[in-house]
N, C-alpha and C positions, 0 to 999 in steps of 0.2 A: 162428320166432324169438319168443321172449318180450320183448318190449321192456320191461312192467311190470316183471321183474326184472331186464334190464341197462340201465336209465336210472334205475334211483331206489335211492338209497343210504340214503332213510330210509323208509318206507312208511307209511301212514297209520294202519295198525295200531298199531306202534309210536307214534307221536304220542298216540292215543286214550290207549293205555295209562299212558304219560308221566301227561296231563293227569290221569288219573283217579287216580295215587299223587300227585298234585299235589293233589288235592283230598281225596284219603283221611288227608297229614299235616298238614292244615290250611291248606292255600294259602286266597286267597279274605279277605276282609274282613281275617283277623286272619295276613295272609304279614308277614312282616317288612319294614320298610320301608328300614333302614338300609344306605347305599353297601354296595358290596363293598370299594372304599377305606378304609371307616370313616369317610365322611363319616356325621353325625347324620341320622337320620330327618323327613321333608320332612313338615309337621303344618299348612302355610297350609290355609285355611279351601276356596278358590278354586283347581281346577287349573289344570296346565298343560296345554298345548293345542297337540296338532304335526299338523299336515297336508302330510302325503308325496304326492308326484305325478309318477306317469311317464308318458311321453309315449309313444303310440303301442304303448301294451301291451296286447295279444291277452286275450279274453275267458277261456282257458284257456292263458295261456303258465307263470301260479304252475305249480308243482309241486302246490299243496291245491287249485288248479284243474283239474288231470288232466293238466299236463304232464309230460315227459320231463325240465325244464330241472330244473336242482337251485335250489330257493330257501327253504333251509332257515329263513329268519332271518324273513321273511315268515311262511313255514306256522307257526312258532311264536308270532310275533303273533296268528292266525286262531286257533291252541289257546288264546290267555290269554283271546280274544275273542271274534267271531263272521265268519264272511264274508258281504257282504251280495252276493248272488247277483240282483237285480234292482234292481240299482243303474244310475240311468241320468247319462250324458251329454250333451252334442253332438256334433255329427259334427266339428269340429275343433276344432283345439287353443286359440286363443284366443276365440272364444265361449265355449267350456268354462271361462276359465278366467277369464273376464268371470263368468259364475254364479257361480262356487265362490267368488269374494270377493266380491261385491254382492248376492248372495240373490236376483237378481233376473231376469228374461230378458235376454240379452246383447242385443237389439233397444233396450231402454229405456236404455241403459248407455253411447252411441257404439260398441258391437264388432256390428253388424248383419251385417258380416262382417271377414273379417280387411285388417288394413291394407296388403299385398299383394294387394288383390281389390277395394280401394275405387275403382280407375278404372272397374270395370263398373257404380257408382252416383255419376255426375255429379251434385253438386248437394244429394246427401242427408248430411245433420251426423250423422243415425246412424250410419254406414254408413264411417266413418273408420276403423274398425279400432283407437280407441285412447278407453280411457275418459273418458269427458265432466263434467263441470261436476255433473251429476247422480248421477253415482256416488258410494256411500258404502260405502267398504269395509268386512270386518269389521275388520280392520287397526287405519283408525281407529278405530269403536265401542272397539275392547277397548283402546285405549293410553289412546283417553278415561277407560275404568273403570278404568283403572290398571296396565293391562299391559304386560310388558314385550314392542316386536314386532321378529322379524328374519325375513327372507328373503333366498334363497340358491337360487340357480339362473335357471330360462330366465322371462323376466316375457313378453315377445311381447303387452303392452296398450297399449304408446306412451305419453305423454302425458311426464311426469315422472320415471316409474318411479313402484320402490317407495317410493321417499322422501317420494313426493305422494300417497301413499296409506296414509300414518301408519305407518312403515315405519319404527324409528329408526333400525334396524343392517341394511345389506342391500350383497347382492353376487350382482351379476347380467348376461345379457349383453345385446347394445343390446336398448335398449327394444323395437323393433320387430322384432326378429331371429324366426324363426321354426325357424332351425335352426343350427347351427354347427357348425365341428370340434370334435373332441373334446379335441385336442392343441395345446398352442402352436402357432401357426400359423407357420413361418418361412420360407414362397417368397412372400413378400408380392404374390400374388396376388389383385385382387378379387374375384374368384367364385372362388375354392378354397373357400369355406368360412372364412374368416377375420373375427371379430365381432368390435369394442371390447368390451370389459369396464366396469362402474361398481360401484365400492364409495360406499355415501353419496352418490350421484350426482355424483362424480368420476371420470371413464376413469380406468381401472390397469391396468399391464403384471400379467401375470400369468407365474410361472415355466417355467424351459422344463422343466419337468418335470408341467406341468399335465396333468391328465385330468380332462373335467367332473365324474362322478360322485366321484371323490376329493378335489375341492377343494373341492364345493360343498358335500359334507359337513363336512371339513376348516373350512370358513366358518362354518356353521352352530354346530359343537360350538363356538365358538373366541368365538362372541356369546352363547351361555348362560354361557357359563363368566363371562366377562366380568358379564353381568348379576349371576351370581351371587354375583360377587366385591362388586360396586356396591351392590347389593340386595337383599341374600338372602332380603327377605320378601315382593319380588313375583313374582308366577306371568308366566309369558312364553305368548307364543304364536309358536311358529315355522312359517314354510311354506318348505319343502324341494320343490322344480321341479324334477327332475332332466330330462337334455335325452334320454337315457338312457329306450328305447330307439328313437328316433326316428334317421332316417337322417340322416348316413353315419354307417353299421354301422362302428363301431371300437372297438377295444379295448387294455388292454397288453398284455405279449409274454404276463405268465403266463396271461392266460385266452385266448390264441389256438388252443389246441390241448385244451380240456377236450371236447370234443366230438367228437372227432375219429371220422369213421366213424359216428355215430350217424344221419347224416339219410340215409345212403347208400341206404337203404330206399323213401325217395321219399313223396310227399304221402299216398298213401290210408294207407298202414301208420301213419306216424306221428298221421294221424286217427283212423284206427281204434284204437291205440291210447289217443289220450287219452278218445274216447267210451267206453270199457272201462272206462279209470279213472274218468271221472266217474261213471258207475252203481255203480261197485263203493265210491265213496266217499261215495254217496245224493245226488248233487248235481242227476240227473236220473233220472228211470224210469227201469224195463226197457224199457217198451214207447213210448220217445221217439223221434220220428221227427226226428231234426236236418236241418240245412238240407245238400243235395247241393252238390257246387262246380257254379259257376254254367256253364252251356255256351254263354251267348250268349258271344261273342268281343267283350272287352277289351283295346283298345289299353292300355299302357303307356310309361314311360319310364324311364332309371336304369339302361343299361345299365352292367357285368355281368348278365346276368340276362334269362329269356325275357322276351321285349318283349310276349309273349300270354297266357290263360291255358290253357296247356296242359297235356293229361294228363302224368304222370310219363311212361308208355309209351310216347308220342310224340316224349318229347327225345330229342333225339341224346346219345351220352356223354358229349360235350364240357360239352355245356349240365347233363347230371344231375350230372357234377361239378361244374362253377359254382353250379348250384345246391344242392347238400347244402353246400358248401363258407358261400357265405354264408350259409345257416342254423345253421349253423355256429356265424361269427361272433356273429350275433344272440342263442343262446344264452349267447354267453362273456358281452358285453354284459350282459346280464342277472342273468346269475350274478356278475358286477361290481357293480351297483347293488344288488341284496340284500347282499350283504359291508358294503356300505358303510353301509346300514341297518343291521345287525346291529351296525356298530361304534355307531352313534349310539345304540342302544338298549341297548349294552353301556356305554357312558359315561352313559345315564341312569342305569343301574341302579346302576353305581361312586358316582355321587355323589347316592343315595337318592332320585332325581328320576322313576324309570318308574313307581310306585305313586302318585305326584300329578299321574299325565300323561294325558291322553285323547289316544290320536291314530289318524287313520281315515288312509289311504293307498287311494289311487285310480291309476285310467289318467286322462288327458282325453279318451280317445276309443279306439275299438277298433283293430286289426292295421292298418296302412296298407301296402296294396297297390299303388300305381299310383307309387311312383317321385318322380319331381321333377316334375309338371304337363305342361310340353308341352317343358321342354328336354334332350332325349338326354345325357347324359353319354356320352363316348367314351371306349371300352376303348385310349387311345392312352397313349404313350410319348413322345412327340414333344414334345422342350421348346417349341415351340413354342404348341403348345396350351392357350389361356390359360386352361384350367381347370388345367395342371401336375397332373394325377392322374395316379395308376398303379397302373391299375386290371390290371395282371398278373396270375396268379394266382397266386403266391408272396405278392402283397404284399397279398392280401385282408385288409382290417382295420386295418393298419396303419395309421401318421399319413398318409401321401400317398394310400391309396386313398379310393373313396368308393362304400359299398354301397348297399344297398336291397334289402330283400324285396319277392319277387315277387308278383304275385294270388295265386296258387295258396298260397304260404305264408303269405299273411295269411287266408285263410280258413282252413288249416289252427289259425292264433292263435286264431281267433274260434269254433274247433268250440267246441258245436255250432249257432251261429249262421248268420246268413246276411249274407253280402257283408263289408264292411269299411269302414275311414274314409272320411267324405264322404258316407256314404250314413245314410239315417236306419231305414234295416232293421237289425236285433239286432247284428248286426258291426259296427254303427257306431256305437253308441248306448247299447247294455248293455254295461259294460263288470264288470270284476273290482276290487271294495273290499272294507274289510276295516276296522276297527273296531272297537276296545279299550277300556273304560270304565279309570278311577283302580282300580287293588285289584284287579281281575279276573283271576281266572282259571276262568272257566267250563268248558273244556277246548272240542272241538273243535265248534260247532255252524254251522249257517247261518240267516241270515233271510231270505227270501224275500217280505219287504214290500217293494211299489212303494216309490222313492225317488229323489232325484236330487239333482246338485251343487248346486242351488238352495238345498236344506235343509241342506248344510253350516255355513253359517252361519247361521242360526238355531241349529241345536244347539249352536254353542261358545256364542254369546250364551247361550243355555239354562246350559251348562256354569256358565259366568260368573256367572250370578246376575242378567245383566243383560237388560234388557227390550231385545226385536227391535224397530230405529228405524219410524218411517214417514215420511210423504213430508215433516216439516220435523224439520230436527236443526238443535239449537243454534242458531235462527235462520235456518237453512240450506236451502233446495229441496233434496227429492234424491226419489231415487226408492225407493221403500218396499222391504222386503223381501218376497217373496212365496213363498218356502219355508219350510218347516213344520220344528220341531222334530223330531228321530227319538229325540229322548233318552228319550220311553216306549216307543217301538219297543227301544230301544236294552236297555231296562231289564227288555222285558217286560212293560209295562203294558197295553198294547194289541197288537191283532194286526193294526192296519194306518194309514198316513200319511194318504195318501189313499181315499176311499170313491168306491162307484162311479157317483156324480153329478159327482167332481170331472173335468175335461178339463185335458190335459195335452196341450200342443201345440209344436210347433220348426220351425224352416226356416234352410237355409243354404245358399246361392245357389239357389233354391227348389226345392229338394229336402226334401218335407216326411212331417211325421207327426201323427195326430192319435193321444191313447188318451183311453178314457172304458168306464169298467165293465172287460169282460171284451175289449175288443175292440181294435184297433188298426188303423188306415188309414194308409197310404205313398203316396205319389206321385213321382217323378224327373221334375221338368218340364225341370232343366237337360240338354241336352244336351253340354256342353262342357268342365265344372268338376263333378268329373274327367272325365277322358276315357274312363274303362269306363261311363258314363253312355249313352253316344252308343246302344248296341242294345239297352238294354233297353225295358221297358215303362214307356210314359208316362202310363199312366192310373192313376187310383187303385186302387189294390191293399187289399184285405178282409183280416183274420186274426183270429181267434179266440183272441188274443193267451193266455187264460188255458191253452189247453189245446192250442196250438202254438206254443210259442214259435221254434220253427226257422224259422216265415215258409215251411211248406209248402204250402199250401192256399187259394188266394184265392178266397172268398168272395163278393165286390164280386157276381157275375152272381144268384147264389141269394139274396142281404140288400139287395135298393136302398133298402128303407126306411133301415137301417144307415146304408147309404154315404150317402144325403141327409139322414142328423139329422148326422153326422160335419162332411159338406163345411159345414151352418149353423155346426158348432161352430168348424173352419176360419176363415169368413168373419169371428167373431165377433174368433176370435186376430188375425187380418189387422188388422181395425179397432183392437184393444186394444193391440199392441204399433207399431205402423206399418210389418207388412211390405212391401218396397218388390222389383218385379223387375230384376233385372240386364237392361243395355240388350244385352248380346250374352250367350247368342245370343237373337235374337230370335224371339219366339216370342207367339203369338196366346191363350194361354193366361189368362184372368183368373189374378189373385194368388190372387182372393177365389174361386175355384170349380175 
């Protein structure tokens, strides 16, 4: 079976070609700027500045990443722009997302870990899960310099929200939510999945026709327009969170059946597959050895859905329905949230605003495999069952069920990576961005310079014209920015962010990683958070990061000098940011070694 032709309805060929009669009639500095409405041509001095963020998206789930999913409206961004193919993360969602507005390590910031995880740190003010006193978002900075700010979607930082983070126009769900329905929630159930909502840090009922990914765009377009109308000669900065595709897997009725039959094939095919495409579209060698699915055995949670990670060949038929079924879903999801960007960047371009816009769109983190942590969701029926799901298989995706992708499918996300969220190996850390200057249209390239959410702000600052704060603003303590510019990256001025002196180090619930030069070390000291934790390897793990990036070949026995300049580098980050160990599980392990 060819999958490369019955899963992709645009091919990368075509794309190329596009971009290149894009540049042979003059696209590129002098494209025309003017709406397609016939609004005037947008000529401020200063762009505008949009940061898109999905949650829980697979290293290769884009279509320009080598998927099967269609996401046309993306891959066309990636043609105006570039894909940054070594773009890095954290392993979860709100540290992640602690960096990408504070410039800074999510350690220094109050999110040491997420606010759901702060009982395993009695005592420690980092480690609240919700940004602190010392935070200085880019938010504020750019409303300081005079822009206009809005956000729209999942915030998951606590504190105030976005409103206390120079935020003027925003709508979002509770502050501390980490996940939610997608749909009105109406069996007023407390664990269904049911969030308050806050417009302007007021709770609002929201329609019973809501869908996160439609409304939250729906919000977003509805605060430029606004601004526009107010101001028309300030440049804004928006950030769009979509919750999308993070579980429970749901969708509307039209994208419940785009897929239908495609995953029937089972994990290796559909990996084999995208490793096909990704070579065939240079994003990795011929002769790249990607990461294998992992065979130590991982518990899971979140049933529908194998609770282990097992081979396709080993399900039963029941379970390979279930599961092609909710991959299924996940895909429609997906191709939902692209649509809905495509509408926003169709309403830029209507009202002459996509040619004075930078905007880079990220994951926060890679494929998430392991379900909801340690509580089973139950494929039951039974009103009685205070979760009220219905989790049948007719009603996969819909308002009342509640999905999750499996291990097995989230590594499939993360081909050709290794592992997935929570873990600080390539599946969980390198994720898929993308990256668009003002005027651009380069056609289809990638960049392959080290980089991470830390430097996102700095580059809009960069954008702005305005100088990256340090540790006193306005009178004010806060904590400096410590990500770099990529806007010569970005431009082509340079061929790299980082050089191979600089160390780059993470942990979360101390599962860590150090890089420095060519090289990268991993450790899983957690046994518990997640629970595919429990049988892997606890010691520090080696890789020769530049010239395997699949995380095949641990090196640690053949390099001890390595692994001991690494673990000093380790100790140093311990000291510098104040990593602190969760009191359970407990474990004998220094922080520092």
């Amino acid at each position: 079976m060819n999958l490369e032709k019955t899963f992709l309805p645009i091919t990368w060929g075509a794309a190329l070609c596009s971009a290149l009669l894009l540049a042979a009639c003059g696209a590129g500095e002098d494209a025309p700027t003017i709406g397609t409405d016939g609004s005037p041509a947008i000529t401020r001095a200063r762009p505008n500045l949009l940061v898109i963020m999905a949650d829980d998206l697979g290293y290769s789930d884009l279509s320009a990443m080598g998927s099967e999913i269609r996401t046309p409206h993306l891959d066309a961004l990636a043609q105006d722009g570039r894909l940054l193919t070594n773009f890095q993360s954290t392993p979860l969602c709100a540290t992640s997302r602690a960096e990408l507005l504070t410039g800074a390590d999510h350690h220094l910031v109050g999110v040491g870990t997420l606010s759901e995880s702060r009982f395993f740190y009695p005592g420690q003010p980092k480690y609240q899960g919700s940004l602190d006193d010392s935070a200085l978002s880019v938010a504020q900075v750019l409303k300081d310099a005079g822009y206009r700010t809005y956000m729209s979607g999942k915030w998951h930082l606590g504190g105030g929200g976005p409103v206390e983070q120079g935020f003027e126009q925003s709508f979002s769900l509770d502050y501390e939510a980490a996940y939610a329905t997608n749909f009105k929630d109406e069996r007023g159930s407390g664990e269904s999945a049911a969030r308050p909502f806050f417009e302007n840090g007021q709770q609002v009922e929201v329609p019973s026709d809501f869908y996160s990914s439609d409304y939250y765009t729906d919000k977003l377009i509805s605060y430029i327009d606004q601004g526009r109308a107010q101001t028309p000669d300030q440049p804004f900065f928006a950030y769009l969170a979509y919750q999308a595709v993070h579980w429970p897997l749901q969708v509307p009725d039209a994208y419940l059946d785009l897929y239908k039959g495609v995953y029937d094939v089972g994990y290796d095919a559909i990996r084999d597959a995208r490793l096909a495409k990704q070579k065939q579209l240079g994003l990795i060698p011929e002769d790249f050895t990607p990461a294998p699915f992992d065979t130590v055995p991982m518990q899971r949670f979140g049933m529908p859905g194998v609770t282990r990670n097992t081979d396709w060949d080993k399900l039963t038929a029941i379970q390979k329905r279930s599961e092609a079924r909710i991959m299924e879903i996940f895909a429609g999801m997906l191709t939902n949230m692209d649509d809905n960007i495509g509408r926003l960047i169709a309403h830029l371009k209507a009202t002459g605003e996509y040619d004075n816009t930078f905007i880079i769109f990220m994951s926060d983190n890679g494929a998430d495999g392991m379900g909801h942590g340690f509580i089973p969701y139950l494929n039951l029926e039974n009103p009685l069952d205070r979760l009220k799901t219905n989790n049948s298989f007719d009603n996969y995706g819909k308002r009342s069920s509640f999905l999750f992708r499996s291990t097995r499918w989230a590594e499939v996300g993360n081909t050709p990576l290794r592992r997935f969220k929570a873990f600080t190996s390539g599946g969980g850390i390198n994720v898929t961005a993308i990256a668009r200057l003002p005027k651009e249209y380069g056609g289809v390239h990638t960049l392959d310079t080290l980089s991470g959410l830390r430097d996102v702000a700095p580059t809009l600052l960069a954008l702005a014209g305005t100088e990256k704060p340090g540790a006193d603003y306005q009178g004010r303590s806060v904590q400096a920015y410590e990500g770099r510019s990529m806007l010569p990256a970005l431009r082509g001025q340079t061929a790299q962010i980082y050089g191979d002196k600089d160390v780059l180090a993470g942990e979360v619930s101390n599962i860590r990683y150090v890089r420095k030069g060519p090289w990268k070390m991993t450790r899983v000291v957690n046994t518990l958070l997640p629970s595919a934790a429990a049988n892997v390897s606890h010691d520090w793990e080696l890789y020769l990061i530049d010239q395997d990036r699949g995380e095949t070949k641990n090196l640690a026995a053949e390099h001890p000098d390595v692994v001991q300049d690494l673990i000093q580098d380790w100790a140093a980050y311990v000291e510098r940011v104040g990593v602190k160990a969760p009191i359970l599980p407990i474990t004998l392990t220094p922080i520092d070694g």
